[in-house]
C-alpha positions as CSV (number, residue, x, y, z in Angstrom):
1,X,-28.9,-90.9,1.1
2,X,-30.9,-93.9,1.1
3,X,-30.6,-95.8,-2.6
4,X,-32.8,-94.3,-5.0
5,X,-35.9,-96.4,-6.1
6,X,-37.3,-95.4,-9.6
7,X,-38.9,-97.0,-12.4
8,X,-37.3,-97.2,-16.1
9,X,-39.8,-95.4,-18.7
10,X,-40.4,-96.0,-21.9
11,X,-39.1,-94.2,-25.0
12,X,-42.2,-94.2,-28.1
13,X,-40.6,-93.1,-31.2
14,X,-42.7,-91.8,-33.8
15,X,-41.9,-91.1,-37.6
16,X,-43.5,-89.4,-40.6
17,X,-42.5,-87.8,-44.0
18,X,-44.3,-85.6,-46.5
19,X,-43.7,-86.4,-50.2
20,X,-45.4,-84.0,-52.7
21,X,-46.2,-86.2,-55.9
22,X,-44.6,-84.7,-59.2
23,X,-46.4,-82.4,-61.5
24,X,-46.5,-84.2,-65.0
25,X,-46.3,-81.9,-68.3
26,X,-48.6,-82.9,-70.8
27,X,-47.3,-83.8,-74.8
28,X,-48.9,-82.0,-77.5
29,X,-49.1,-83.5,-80.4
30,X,-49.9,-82.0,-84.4
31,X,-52.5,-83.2,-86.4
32,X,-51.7,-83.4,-90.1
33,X,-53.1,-80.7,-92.2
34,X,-55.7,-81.6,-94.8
35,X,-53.9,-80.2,-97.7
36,X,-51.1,-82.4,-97.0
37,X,-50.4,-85.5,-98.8
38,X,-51.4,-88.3,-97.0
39,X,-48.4,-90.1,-96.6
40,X,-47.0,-86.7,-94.9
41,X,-45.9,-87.9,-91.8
42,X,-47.1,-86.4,-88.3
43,X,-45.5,-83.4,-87.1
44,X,-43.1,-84.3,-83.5
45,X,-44.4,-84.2,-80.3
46,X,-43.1,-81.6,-78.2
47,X,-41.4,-83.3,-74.9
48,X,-43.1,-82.6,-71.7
49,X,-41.0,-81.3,-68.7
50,X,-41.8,-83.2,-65.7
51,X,-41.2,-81.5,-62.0
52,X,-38.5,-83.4,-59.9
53,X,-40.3,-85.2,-56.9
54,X,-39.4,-83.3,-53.5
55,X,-37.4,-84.3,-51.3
56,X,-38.9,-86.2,-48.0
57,X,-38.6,-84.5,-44.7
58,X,-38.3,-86.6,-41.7
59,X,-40.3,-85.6,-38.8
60,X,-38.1,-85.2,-35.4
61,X,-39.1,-87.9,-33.1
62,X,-41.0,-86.1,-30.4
63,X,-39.5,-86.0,-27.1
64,X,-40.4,-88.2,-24.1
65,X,-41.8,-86.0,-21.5
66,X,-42.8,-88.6,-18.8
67,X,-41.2,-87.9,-15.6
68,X,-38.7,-91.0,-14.1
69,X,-35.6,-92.9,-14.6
70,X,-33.9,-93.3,-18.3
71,X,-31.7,-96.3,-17.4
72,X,-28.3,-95.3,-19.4
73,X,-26.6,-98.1,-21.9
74,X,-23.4,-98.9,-22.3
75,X,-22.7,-100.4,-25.5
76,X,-19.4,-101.9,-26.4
77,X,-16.8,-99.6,-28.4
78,X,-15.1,-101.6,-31.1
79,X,-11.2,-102.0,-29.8
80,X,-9.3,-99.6,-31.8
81,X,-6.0,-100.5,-33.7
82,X,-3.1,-99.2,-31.3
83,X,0.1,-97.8,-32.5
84,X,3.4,-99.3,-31.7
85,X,3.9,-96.6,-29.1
86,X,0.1,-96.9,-27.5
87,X,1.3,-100.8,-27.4
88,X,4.3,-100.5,-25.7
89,X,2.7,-98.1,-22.8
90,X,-0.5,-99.7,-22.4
91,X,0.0,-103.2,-23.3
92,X,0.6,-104.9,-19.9
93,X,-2.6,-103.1,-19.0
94,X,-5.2,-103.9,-21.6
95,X,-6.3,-106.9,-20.1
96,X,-5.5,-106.0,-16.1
97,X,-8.9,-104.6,-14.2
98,X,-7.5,-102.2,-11.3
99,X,-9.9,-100.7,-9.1
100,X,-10.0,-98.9,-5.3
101,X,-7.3,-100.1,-3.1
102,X,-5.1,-101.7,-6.3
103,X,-2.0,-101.6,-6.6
104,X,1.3,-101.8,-9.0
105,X,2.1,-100.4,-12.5
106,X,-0.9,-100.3,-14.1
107,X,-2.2,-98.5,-10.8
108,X,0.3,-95.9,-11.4
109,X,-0.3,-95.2,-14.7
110,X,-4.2,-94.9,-14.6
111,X,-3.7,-92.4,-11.9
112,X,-1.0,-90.7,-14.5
113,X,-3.6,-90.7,-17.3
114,X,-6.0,-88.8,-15.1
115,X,-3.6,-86.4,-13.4
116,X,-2.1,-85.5,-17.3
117,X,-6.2,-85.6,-18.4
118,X,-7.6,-83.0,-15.4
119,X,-9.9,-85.7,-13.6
120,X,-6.9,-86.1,-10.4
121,X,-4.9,-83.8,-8.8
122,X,-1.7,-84.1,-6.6
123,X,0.8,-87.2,-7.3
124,X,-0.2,-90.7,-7.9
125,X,-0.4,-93.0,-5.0
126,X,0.8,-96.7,-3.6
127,X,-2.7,-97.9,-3.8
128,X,-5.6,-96.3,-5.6
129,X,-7.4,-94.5,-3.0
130,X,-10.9,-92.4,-2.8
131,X,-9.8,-89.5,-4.9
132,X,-8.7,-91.7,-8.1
133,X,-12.0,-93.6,-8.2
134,X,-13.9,-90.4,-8.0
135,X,-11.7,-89.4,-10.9
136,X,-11.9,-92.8,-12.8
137,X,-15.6,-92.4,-12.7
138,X,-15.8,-88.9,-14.1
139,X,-13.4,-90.2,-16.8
140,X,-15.7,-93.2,-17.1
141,X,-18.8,-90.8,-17.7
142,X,-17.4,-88.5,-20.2
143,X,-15.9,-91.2,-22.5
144,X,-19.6,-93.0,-22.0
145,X,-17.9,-95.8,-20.6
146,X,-20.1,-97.8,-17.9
147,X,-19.3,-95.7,-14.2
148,X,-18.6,-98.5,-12.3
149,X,-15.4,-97.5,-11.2
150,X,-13.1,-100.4,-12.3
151,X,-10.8,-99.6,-15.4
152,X,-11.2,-102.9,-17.5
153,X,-10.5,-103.4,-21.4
154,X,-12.4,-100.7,-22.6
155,X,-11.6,-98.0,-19.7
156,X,-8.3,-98.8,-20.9
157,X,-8.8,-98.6,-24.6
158,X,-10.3,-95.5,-24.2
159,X,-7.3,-94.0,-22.5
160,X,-4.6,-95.7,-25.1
161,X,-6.3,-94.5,-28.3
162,X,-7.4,-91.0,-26.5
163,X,-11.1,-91.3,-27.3
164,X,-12.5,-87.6,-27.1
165,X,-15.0,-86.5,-24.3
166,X,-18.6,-87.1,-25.3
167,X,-20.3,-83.9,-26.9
168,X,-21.1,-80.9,-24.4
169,X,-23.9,-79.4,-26.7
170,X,-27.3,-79.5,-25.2
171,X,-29.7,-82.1,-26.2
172,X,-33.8,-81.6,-27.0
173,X,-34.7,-82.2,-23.6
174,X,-32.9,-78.9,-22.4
175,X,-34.0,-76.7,-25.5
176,X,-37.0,-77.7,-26.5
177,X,-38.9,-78.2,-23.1
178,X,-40.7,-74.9,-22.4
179,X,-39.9,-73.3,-19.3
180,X,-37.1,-73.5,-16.3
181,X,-35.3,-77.0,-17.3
182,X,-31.7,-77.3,-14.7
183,X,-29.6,-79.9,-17.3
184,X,-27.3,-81.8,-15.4
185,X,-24.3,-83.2,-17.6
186,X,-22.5,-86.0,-16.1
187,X,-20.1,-86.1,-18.7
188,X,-18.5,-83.0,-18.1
189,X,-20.2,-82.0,-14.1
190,X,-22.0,-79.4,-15.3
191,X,-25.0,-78.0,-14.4
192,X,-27.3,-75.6,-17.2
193,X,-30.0,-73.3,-16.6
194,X,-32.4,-73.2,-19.3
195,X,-35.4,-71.3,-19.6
196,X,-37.5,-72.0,-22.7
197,X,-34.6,-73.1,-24.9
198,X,-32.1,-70.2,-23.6
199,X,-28.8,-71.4,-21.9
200,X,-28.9,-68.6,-19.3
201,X,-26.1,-70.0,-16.8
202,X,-23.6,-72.8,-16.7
203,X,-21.5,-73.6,-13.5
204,X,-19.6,-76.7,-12.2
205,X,-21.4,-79.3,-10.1
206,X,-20.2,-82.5,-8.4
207,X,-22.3,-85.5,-8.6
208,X,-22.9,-88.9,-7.1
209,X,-19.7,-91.7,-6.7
210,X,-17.6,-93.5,-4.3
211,X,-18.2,-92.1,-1.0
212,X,-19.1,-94.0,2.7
213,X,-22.4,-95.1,3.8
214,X,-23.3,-92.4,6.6
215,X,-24.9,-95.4,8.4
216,X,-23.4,-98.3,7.9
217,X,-19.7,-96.3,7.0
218,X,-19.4,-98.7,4.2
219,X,-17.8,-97.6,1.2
220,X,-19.6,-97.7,-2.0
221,X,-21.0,-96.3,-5.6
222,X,-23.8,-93.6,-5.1
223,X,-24.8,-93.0,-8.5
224,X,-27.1,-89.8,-9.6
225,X,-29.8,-91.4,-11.6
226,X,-30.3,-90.2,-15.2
227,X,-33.6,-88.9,-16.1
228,X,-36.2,-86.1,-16.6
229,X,-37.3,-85.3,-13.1
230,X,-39.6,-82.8,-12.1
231,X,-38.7,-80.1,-9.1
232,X,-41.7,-80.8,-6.3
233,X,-40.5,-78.8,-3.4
234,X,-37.8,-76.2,-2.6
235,X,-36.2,-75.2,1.5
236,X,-33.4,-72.6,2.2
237,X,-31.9,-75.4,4.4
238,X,-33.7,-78.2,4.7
239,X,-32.9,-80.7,8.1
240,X,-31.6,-84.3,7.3
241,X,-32.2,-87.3,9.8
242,X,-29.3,-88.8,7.8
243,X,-26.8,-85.8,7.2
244,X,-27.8,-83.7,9.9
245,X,-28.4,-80.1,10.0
246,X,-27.2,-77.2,7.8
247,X,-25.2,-79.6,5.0
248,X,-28.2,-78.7,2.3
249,X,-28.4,-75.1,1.9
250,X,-30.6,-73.7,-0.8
251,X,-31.8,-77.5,-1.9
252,X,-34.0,-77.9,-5.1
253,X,-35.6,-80.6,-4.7
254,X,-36.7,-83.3,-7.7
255,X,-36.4,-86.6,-6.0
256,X,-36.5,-87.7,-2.4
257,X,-33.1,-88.8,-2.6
258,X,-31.8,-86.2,-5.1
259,X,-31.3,-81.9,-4.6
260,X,-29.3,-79.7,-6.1
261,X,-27.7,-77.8,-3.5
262,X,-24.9,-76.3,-2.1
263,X,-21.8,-78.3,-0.8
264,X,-19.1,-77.1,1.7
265,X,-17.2,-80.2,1.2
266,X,-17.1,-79.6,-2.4
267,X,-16.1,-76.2,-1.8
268,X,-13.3,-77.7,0.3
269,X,-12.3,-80.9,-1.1
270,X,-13.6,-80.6,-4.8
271,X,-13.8,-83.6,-7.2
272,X,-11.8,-86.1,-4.4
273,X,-14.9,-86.8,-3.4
274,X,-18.6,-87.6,-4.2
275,X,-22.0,-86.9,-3.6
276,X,-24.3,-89.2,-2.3
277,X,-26.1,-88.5,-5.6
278,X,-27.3,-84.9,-5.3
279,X,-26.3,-82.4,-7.3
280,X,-23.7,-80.4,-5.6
281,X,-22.7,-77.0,-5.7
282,X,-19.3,-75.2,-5.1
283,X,-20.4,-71.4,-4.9
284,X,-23.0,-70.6,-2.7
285,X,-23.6,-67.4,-4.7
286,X,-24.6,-70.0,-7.9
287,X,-26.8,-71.8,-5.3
288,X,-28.7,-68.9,-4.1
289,X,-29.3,-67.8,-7.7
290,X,-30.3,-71.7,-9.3
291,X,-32.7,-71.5,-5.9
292,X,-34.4,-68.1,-6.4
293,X,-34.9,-68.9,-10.4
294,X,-36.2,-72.3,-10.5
295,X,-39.7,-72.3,-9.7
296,X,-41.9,-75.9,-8.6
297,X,-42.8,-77.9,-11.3
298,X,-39.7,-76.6,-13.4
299,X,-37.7,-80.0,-14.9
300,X,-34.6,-81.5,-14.4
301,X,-32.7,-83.2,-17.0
302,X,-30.0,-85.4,-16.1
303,X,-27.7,-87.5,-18.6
């Protein structure tokens, strides 16, 4: 697919609160009785109680409904304090940036991390080849380390201190949307059907990566663009002038260079290879079914 071309939008935040003011008891005080001497002194005041002020409560931020491209950041994870043992494993590594076609020990291990971790399968290779950048960059996604599919200092950090995955639970944009919203997770290749805030469906999808050019049969990075998108057209099995005929079936369509759809290659080759940033899918049963559920104008929210 031809590089996707979208523009980043902007995130307003909003923020209120509601204090009640307190509710001040009044003092009484005693005036002295006339029979009393005059030098009887006044009779106490009685204390007031005085209700506690409430407490404020923060307003959610409303959510950003304008269709387009949220541009994902990266930030920089503090370097965590290794033990002894992470040391001795990793250490030789911490500083080394492997990558496709590299080669060695710290080759071999990264492809051991993500055989142990789920994101390779089969025996590590000689070199690093297709199928261990494709599972670099899944890694890469669900520590929310920058998918760029080179294993620097803080891919490597992340594997030596065993950083957990990123959080699977849905955010706002899939619950509080109204209507069909499909929520793509890249950090886990997942796909979610969501109809006005009910998680009706959840299967396994593979996404964009390191794949060949089908024109120019150069290898490199296809990302799937994060982003609320918006579904403008659907086809049962749409023709490509790039990908030819019958590769698309049951396409959902939210950006010219992004469907969900179904994948024979992912149902034959899985997770060693990538999209060219659609949304593919394994089971043509869960295709059909995302297809005949997901009306136009439904949303698509990918992160």
């Amino acid at each position: 697919m031809k590089k996707l071309l979208a523009a980043l939008a902007a995130i307003p935040l909003l923020a209120a609160c509601a204090v009640a003011p307190p509710s001040t008891g009044l003092a009484s005080v005693s005036t002295p009785d006339a029979a009393s001497p005059a030098t009887a002194p006044p009779q106490p005041a009685a204390s007031g109680s005085a209700t506690p002020s409430a407490t404020p409560t923060p307003t959610p931020e409303p959510i950003d409904t304008t269709i387009g491209l949220r541009r994902p950041t990266y930030p920089e994870h503090p370097r965590p304090v290794l033990t002894a043992a992470q040391e001795a494993k990793y250490g030789a590594c911490l500083d080394t940036t492997v990558s496709n076609w590299s080669k060695g020990e710290c080759a071999t291990l990264l492809q051991n991390d993500l055989i142990e971790l789920g994101y390779l399968e089969g025996e590590p290779q000689k070199r690093i080849g297709v199928a261990a950048v494709n599972a670099l960059l899944r890694y890469q996604r669900s520590r929310e380390v920058n998918p760029d599919g080179y294993a620097g200092a803080q891919t490597w950090y992340a594997l030596a201190s065993g950083r957990p995955a990123r959080s699977a639970a849905l955010p706002r944009e899939c619950t509080e949307i109204p209507g069909v919203v499909l929520c793509v997770d890249q950090a886990h290749s997942t796909l979610t059907f969501v109809r006005d805030g009910v998680a009706e469906r959840t299967i396994d999808v593979r996404l964009g990566g390191w794949t060949s050019d089908a024109k120019t049969k150069k290898w490199r990075l296809f990302p799937t663009a994060n982003g609320l998108w918006r579904v403008y057209n659907k086809h049962r099995n749409p023709s490509s002038p790039t990908y030819g005929e019958g590769v698309m079936p049951y396409s959902v369509m939210f950006d010219p260079n992004m469907y969900v759809h179904y994948s024979a290659d992912f149902a034959k080759r899985g997770y060693s290879r990538s999209s060219h940033g659609c949304v593919n899918v394994a089971s043509k049963d869960d295709a059909k079914w995302i297809f005949d559920n997901t009306p136009i104008e439904a949303r698509v929210w990918v992160w």
